[in-house]
N, C-alpha and C positions, 0 to 999 in steps of 0.2 A: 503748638497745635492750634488752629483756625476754630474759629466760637463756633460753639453746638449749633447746629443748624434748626428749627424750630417754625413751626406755622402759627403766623397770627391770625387774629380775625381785623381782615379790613376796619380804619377805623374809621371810616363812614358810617359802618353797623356794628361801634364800639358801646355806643350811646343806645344803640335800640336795645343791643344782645343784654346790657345791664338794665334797662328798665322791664326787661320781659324777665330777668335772674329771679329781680326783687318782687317780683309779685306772686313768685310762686312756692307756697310753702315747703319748708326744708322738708320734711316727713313725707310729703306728696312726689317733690322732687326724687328723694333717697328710692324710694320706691318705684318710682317709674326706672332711675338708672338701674336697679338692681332687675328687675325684668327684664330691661331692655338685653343686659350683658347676662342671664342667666336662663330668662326664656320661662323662666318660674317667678310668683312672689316670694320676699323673702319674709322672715317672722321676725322681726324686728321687737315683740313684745317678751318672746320665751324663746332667744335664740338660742338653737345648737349648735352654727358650721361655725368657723374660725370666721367668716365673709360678713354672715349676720350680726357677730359679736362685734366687730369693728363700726357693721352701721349701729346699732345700740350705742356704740361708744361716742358716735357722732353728734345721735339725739340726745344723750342724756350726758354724758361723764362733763362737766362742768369744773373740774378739779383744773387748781393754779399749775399746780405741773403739769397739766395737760397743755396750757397757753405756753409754757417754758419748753415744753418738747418739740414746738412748733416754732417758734424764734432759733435760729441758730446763735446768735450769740449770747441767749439765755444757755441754751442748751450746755454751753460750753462751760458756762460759771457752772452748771448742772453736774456735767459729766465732772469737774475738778473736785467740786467739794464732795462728791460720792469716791473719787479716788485722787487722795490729794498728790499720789507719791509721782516723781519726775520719769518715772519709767512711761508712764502713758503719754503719747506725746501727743498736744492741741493742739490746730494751727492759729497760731499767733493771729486777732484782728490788726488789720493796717490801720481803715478807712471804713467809718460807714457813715451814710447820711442818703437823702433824698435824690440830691444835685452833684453828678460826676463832674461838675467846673468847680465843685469845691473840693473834691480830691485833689491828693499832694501829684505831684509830677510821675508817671508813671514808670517814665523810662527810667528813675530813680530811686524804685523799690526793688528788693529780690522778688524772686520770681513768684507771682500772684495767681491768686483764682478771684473773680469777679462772679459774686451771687447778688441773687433776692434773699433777702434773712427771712421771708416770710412764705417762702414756697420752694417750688423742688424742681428740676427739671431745666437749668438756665445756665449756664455757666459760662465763663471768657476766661482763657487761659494766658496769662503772660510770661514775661514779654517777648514771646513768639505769635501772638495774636497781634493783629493792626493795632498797636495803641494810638491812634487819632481819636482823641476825646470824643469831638463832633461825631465821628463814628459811633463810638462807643453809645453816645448819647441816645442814637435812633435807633441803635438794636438793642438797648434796652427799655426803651420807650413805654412798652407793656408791659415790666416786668412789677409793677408794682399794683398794679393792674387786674392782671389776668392771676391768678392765684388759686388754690383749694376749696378757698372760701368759697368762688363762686358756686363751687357743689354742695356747700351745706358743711364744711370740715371745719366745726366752729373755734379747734383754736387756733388756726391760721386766720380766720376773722380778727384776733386778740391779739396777734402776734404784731412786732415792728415793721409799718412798712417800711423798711430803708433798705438801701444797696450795700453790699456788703465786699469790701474786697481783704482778703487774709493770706495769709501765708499758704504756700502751693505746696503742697507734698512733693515730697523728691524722688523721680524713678527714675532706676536707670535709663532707660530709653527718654523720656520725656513726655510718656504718653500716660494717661488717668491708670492710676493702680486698680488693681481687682480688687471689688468689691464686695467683701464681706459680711454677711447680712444675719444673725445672731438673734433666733425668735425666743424671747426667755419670757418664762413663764412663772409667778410665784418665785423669783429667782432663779428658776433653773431653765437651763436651754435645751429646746426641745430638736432642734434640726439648724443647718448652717443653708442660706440662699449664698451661693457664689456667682456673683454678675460680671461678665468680660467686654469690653468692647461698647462700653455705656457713649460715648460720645465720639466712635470710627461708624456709626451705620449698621453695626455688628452686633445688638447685643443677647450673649446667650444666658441661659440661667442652668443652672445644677443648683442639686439638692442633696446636701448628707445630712449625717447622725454626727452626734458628737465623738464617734469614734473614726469620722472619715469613710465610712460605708456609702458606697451610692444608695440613694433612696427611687424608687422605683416610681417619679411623680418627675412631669414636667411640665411648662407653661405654653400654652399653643404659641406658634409665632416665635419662640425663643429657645434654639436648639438647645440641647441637654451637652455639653461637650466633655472629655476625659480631666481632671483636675488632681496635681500634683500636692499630696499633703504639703501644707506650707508650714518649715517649723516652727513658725511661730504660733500655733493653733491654739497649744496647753494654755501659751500666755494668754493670749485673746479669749481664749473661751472663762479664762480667771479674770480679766477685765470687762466680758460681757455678764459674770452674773451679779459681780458686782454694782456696774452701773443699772441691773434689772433687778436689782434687791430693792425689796417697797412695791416692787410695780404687779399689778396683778396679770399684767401684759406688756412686754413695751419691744418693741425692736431695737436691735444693738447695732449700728453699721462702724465697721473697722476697714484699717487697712494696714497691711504688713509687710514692710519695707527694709531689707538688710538686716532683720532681729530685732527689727521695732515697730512696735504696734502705736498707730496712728487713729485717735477718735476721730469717726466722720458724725454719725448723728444718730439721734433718739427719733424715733419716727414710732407715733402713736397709732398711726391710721394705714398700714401697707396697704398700698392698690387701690384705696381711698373703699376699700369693703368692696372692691369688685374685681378678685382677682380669680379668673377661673385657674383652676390643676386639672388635670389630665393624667391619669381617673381623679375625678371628684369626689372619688370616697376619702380622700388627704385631705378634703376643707372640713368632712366631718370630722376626722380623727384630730384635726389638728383644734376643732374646738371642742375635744375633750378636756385639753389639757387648760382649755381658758374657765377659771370661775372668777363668773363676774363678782365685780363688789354689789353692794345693796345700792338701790337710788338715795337713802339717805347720806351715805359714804360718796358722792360725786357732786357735791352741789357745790355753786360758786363760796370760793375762800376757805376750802378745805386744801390739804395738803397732796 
């Protein structure tokens, strides 16, 4: 499959766009995004909707496993030692470091996926992608770069920057498995986001209940499409509460392949707190289900 395709910002105004990031404060910032994509402000001090609760968590949650959810191969010692047993399968790190001339030979690994360990949205699929290093080099050029952080998502500030290449999930076809997206709450999972077509130009999103029911919520821009229960659901839904057991929130993303369930990642922050639904009364509903911790309980070097 050919590397996700992605806009950068010219790097003649790589230099400006970060001296104008850094001058403006994160809470000033958070705030203006959240008008910008909602058209309202949002209440960031006594939040209710699921949107507000995540920017709260931006300004304030300061906890170590907040920096570890945001590292992918924290996450991964993460997700192992909350379930140690071999049935969850991890993909294996190959390779991580700053400099892809210090990667091993690529033509010479099985089959890989090429990330940022410190952000979301980037990826290079081998080895049906162009492996010319030099290649490789300048389309990830900004991946180290351009990141969460620059919104204010303080623990991708925290997180490693390195390049990360790991073991590739295995689909029949060859193409990125469907995306299973696991909102648990206090342990328990409140609704499944199922994402298709993340990296063909395609991608749509559905929403169920943990019994497979359509939920009657969808995201503008990303069709609602028909979703065949997959049987691995019981499994997955018994490895997502467990990796959300402790978390007073955390997103669970999986993937389910031939009767095996695959961790993809811990994701502290969906949508970076700016995800509209369509009705809008799902971002209330859904921050019924979020009680936040106290600001005492999120401060740096807590658990």
């Amino acid at each position: 499959m050919p590397a996700l395709k992605y806009r950068t910002t010219p790097r003649w105004l790589s230099g400006s766009r970060q001296w104008v990031i850094d001058r403006i404060p994160v809470p000033l910032m958070r705030r203006g995004l959240y008008l910008i994509v909602f058209r309202k402000p949002g209440n960031f001090t006594d939040p209710k909707t699921f949107n507000e609760k995540v920017n709260w968590r931006i300004l304030n949650d300061r906890r170590d496993r907040i920096v570890k959810a945001c590292d992918k191969m924290w996450m991964k010692e993460m997700a192992r030692a909350a379930y140690p047993g071999a049935d969850l399968r991890i993909p294996e790190t190959l390779w991580s470091g700053t400099d892809l001339r210090d990667a091993p030979d690529l033509t010479t690994l099985p089959p890989w996926a090429l990330k940022p360990n410190a952000s979301s949205g980037h990826a290079v699929f081998g080895p049906d992608a162009d492996t010319d290093r030099q290649a490789l080099i300048e389309q990830t050029r900004d991946w180290l770069r351009e990141t969460p952080a620059e919104s204010g998502e303080w623990g991708y500030a925290q997180a490693r920057p390195v390049l990360l290449l790991e073991e590739r999930i295995p689909t029949p076809d060859g193409l990125p498995p469907t995306d299973y997206k696991f909102f648990v709450f206090q342990g328990k999972v409140a609704f499944i986001q199922i994402n298709c077509g993340r990296f063909q130009g395609k991608l749509t999103a559905s929403f169920m209940d943990v019994d497979w029911r359509p939920l009657q919520v969808c995201q503008p821009g990303r069709p609602v499409v028909e979703m065949e229960r997959p049987p691995e659901l019981d499994k997955m839904i018994d490895f997502a509460r467990t990796l959300g057991a402790g978390w007073d929130f955390i997103r669970i993303d999986l993937y389910a392949i031939d009767g095996e369930v695959w961790f993809g990642e811990y994701t502290p922050y969906p949508g970076s707190g700016l995800l509209p639904f369509k009705p809008m009364s799902f971002d209330v509903e859904q921050g019924w289900h979020w009680k936040l911790p106290a600001l005492d309980d999120v401060q740096p070097g807590r658990p």
